[in-house]
C-alpha positions as CSV (number, residue, x, y, z in Angstrom):
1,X,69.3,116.9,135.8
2,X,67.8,118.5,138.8
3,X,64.8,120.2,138.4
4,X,62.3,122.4,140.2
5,X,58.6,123.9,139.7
6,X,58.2,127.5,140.2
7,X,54.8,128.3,141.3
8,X,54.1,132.2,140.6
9,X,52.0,134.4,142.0
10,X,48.8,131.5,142.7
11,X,47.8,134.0,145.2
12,X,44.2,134.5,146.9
13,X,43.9,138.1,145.5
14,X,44.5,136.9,141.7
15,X,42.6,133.6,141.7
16,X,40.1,134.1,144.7
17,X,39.2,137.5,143.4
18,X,36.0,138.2,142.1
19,X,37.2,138.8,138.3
20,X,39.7,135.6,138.2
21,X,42.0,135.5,135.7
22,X,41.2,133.5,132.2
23,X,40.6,129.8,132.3
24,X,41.5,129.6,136.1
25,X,39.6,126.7,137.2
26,X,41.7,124.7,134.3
27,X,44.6,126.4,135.2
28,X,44.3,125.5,139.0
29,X,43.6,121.8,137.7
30,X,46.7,121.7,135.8
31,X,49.0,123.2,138.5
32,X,47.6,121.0,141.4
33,X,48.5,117.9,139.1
34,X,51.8,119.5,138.4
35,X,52.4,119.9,142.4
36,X,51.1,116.1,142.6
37,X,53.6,115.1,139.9
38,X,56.7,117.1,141.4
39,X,56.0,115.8,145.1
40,X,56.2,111.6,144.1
41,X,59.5,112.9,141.1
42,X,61.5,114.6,144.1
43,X,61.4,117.4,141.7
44,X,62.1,121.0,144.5
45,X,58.7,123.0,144.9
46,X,59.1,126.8,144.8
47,X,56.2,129.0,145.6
48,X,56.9,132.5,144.3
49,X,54.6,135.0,145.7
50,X,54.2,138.7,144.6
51,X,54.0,141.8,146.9
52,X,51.8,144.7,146.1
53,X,51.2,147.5,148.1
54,X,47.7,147.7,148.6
55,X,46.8,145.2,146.5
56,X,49.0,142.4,147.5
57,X,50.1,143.0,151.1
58,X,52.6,140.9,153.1
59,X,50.4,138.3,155.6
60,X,46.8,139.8,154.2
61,X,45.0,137.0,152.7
62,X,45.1,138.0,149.6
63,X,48.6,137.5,149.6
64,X,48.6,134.2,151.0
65,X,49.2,130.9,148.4
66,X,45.4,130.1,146.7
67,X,43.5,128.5,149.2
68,X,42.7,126.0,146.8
69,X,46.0,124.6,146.4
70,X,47.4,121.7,148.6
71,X,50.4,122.9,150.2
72,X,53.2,121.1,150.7
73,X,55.2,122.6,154.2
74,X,58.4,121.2,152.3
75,X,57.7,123.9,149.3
76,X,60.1,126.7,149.2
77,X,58.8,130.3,149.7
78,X,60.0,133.2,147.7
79,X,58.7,136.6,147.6
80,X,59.0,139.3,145.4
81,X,58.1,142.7,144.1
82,X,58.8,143.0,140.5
83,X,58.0,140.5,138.0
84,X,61.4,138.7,137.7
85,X,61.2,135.8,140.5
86,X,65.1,136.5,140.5
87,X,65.6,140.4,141.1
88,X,66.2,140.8,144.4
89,X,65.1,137.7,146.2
90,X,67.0,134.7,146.9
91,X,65.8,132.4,144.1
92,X,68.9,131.6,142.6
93,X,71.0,131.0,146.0
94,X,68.1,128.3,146.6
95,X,68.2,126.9,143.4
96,X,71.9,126.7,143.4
97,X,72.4,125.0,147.1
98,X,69.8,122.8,145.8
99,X,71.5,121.8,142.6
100,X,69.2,122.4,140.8
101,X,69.9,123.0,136.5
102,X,65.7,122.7,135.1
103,X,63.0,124.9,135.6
104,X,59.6,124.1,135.2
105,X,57.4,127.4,135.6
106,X,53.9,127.6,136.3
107,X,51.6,130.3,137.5
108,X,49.7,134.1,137.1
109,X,50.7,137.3,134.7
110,X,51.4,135.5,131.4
111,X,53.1,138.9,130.3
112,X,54.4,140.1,132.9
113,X,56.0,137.7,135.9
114,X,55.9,134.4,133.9
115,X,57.6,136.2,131.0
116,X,60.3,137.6,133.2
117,X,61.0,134.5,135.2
118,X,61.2,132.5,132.6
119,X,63.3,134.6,130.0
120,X,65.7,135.5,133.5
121,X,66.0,131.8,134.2
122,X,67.1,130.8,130.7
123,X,69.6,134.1,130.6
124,X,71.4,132.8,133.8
125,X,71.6,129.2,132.4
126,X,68.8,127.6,133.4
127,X,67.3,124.9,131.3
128,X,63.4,126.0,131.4
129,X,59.9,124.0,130.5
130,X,57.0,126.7,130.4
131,X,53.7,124.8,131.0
132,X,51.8,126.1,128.4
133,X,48.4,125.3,129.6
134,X,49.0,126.5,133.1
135,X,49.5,129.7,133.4
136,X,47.4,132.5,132.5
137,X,46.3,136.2,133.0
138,X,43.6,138.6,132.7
139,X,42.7,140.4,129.2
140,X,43.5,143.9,128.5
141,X,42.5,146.7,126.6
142,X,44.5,145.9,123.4
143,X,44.6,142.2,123.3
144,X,42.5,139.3,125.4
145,X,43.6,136.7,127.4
146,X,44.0,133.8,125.0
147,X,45.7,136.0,122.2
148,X,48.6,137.0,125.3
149,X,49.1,133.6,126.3
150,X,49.8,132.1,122.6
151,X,52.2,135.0,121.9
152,X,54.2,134.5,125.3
153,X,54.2,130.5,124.7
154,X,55.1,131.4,121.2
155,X,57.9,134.1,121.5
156,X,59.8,132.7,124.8
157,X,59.6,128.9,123.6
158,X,62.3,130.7,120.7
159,X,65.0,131.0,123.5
160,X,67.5,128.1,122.9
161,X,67.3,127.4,126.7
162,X,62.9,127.6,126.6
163,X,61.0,124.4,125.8
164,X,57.0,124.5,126.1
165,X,55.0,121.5,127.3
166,X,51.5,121.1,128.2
167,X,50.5,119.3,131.6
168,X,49.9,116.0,130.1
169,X,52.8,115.8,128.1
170,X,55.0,116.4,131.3
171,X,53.6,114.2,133.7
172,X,52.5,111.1,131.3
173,X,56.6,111.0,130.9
């Protein structure tokens, strides 16, 4: 089964910023293994990138991929404007050409574009893997960080078409 890793909103304005998000050095770790692992398994690199007026705006650095991520010029390049990586963009024509049946999604707003993107893949058939230890967000006023992230991991991984893995698990085979 084909598969692809969809990067999400690593952006210089979420994880350069000066309030990055929670555990976003470890994060960062885990998704620059996961771009090592998908470059040497042929597996099709998507990076998803969010626009924001004002906060995120097209060709402004802070829009640009992390600057801390390696870059692959073969990675695909998707943006967006609401949280679902699908509405409105091309990301399932591409995955489609491509053949490709798995995603594997990675990336920034636990609760809000990761939860979208993935629930939206597994609705339109999509077999999805969630990376549970890399991706993340920023506490609110109700609940923090870590509290957000185990109820997203928790609730989505109950979609028949939603599997979790950490990092390790995937690339150690």
């Amino acid at each position: 089964m084909k598969s692809a890793l969809l990067v999400v909103d690593v952006q210089n304005g979420v994880f350069g910023s000066t309030s990055p998000p929670y555990l976003s050095e470890n994060v960062i770790s885990n998704i620059k293994q996961l771009l090592g692992y998908a470059s040497s398994s042929e597996i099709e690199i998507v990076f998803i990138q969010h626009e924001i007026p004002g906060v995120l705006e097209p060709e402004s650095d802070a829009w640009q991929l992390f600057s801390d991520l390696t870059i692959n010029d073969s990675g695909y390049k998707v943006r967006k404007r609401t949280p679902d990586s699908f509405q409105d963009t091309d990301l399932r024509g591409y995955l489609n050409e491509n053949g490709v049946e798995h995603v594997l999604i990675c990336g920034y707003s636990t609760e809000f574009c990761i939860d979208r993107t993935a629930f939206s893949a597994a609705n339109k058939g999509y077999k999805v893997t969630l990376i549970e230890d890399a991706h993340t967000t920023h506490g609110k006023p109700h609940l923090d960080a870590p509290s957000i992230i185990s109820h997203h991991n928790f609730t989505l991984s109950k979609h028949p078409n939603i599997a979790l893995s950490s990092t390790a698990a995937l690339i150690s085979g």
